[in-house]
N, C-alpha and C positions, 0 to 999 in steps of 0.2 A: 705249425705243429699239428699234426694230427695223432688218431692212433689205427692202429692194427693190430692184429692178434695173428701168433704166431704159436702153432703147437698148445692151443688152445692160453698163451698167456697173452694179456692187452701190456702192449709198449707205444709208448710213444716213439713218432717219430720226424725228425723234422726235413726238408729239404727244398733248399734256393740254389739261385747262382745258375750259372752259364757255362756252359765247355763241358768239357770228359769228364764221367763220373769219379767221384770220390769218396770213398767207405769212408767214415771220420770215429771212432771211441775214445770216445772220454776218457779220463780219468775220475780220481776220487770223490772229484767238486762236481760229477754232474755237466750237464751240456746246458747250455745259456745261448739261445740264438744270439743276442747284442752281444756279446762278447766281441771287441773290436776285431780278431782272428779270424772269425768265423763270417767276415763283409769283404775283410779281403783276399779270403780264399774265393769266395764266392760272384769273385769279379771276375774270377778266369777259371771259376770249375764249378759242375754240378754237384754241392754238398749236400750228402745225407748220410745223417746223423742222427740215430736210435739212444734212445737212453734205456740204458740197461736194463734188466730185471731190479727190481728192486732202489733203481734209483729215481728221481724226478717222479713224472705221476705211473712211471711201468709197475707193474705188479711184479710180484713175489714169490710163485708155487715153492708150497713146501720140500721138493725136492732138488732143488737146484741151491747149490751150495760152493761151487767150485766154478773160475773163468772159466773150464775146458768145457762148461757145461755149456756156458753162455756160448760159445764159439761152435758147437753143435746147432744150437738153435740157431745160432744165424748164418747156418746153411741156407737152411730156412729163408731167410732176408733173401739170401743172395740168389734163391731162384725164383722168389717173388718181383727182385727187380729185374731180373730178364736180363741181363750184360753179361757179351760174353766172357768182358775182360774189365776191371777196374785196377784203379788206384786205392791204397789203402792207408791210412793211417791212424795210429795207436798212440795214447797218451797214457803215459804211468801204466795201473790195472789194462787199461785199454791198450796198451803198446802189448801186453801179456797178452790177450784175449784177441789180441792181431794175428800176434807170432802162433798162439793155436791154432788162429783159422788156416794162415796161410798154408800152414803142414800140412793141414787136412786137404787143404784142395789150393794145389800151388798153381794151378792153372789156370786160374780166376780172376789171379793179380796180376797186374802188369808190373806197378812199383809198389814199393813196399817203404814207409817212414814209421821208425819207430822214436816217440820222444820219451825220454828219461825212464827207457821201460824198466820192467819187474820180470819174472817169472820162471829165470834159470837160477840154480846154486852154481855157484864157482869157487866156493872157498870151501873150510874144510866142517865137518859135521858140526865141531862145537864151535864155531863162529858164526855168525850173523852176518851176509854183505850189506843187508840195509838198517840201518837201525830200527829198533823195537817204538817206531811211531806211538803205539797204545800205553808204551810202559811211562812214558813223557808229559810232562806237563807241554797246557798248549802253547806258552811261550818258546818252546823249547823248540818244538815240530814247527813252530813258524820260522823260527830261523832257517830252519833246516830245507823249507819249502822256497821259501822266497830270497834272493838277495836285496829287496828294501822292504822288510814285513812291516812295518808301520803303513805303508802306502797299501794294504792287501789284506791287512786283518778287518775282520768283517765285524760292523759295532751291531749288536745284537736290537739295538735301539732304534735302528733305521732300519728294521728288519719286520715285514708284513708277519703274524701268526704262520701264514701258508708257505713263507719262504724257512722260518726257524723250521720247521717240521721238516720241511724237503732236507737241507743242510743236516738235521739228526738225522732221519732216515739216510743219507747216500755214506755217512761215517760207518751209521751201524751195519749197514750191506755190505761195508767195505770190509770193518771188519769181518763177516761171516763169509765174504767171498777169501781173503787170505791169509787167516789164521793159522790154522794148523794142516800140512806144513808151509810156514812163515815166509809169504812172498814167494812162492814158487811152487813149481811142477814136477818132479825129481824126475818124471818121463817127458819133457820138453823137452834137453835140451839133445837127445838121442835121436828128435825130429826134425831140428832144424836143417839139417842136411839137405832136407824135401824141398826148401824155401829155395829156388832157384832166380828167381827175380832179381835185380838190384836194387839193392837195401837200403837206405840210408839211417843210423842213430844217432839222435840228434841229443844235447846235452847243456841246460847253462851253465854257465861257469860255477856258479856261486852253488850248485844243486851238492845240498849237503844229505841227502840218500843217495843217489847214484854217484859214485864214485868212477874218476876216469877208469880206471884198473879194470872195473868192474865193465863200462861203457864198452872197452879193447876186448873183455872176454865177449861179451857175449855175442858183439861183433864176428869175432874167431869161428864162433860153430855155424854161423850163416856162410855160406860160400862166397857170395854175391856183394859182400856188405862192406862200406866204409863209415868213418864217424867225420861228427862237424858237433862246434861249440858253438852255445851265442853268449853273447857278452851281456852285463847286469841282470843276468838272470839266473832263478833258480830252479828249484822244480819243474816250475809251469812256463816255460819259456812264451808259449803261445799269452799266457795273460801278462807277464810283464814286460816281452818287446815283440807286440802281436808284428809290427812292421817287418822286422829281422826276421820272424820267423814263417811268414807268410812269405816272403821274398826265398827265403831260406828253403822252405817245399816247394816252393811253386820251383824253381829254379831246377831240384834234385826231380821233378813230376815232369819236366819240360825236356828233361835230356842235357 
């Protein structure tokens, strides 16, 4: 892990592994080099992987407030690392903050994986496709994340002062990055069109925010794109079957 500064913000950033590059975002938990996902991508691709504004030790600037914002700045990244063409993949927030950048500059990407993303409306004004995480007790949001949340709830006891900090700060960025309006872009999904690459959205079974309906819509406005499930998993398919699901990109990255 190192850091850099981009557009005068200090972010963290991290990057190993071997073979063709690969852009990697996070999701809401934050980027963890030992995360078992992140060794076995890293056996068959050059992984780098920034952590956000606002999440792990990146800084904050007051005006940044919105993924689309984040996905401007790392134009930025993407002409700092010099390629002409990469792979990309997007987690939850991060699968949103993908699907921005790829619009912006679809030329940049060769593949495109989105896991369990966020960031288009498909249903109607007074509906909600994801549920209100914030309005929830956390028992509730853990169901909803994990298909085995006992094995994935984090016991606050076995937890350093500098790791609770990080874990409240990446909820509360999370929240400020998609609050209002609630998980999405209302001018995403009029972009996706731009995204010419082939896509893949990836989805665990058990993932009780994204819903398949919702997986098939947002698929639909990409041109390029098909869906895949992985089996006992929910939200975070990379942390509860890192194996499946590194087999599972590397596979969709490979041709």
């Amino acid at each position: 892990m190192r850091s850099i500064t981009l557009a005068g913000i200090d972010l963290e950033l991290w990057e190993g592994g071997d073979g063709p590059p690969v852009l990697f975002l996070h999701g809401a938990g934050g980027f963890r080099p030992d995360d078992p996902f992140v060794g076995l991508l890293s056996q068959r691709r050059r992984v780098i992987a920034p952590s956000h504004p606002g999440f792990g030790g990146s800084a904050l600037p007051d005006w940044l407030d919105r993924p689309d914002d984040i996905a401007i700045l790392y134009l930025e990244l993407l002409a700092l690392l010099g390629h002409a063409q990469l792979d990309l993949i997007g987690c939850s927030v991060g699968g949103w903050i993908a699907a921005e950048l790829a619009s912006m500059v679809p030329e940049r990407f060769r593949r495109l994986v989105l896991v369990g993303p966020v960031g288009v409306k498909l249903g109607s004004r007074d509906t909600l496709d994801i549920p209100d995480i914030f309005a929830m007790p956390a028992a509730t949001v853990e169901k909803l994340l994990y298909h085995d949340p006992d094995r994935h709830r984090p016991d606050p006891a076995n937890l350093s002062d500098a790791q609770l900090a990080t874990m409240l700060r990446n909820r509360e960025t999370t929240a400020l990055l998609t609050w209002e309006p609630y998980m999405h872009n209302p001018k995403l999904r009029h972009r996706l069109h731009r995204v010419r690459c082939p896509t893949l959205l990836l989805r665990g079974e058990s993932d009780g925010l994204i819903s398949p309906a919702y997986l098939e819509g947002y698929a639909k406005l990409l041109p390029n794109a098909r869906t895949a499930t992985i089996a006992a998993a929910g939200h975070v398919p990379q942390i509860e079957q890192p194996a499946a699901f590194a087999d599972s990109v590397l596979a969709f990255l490979n041709g």
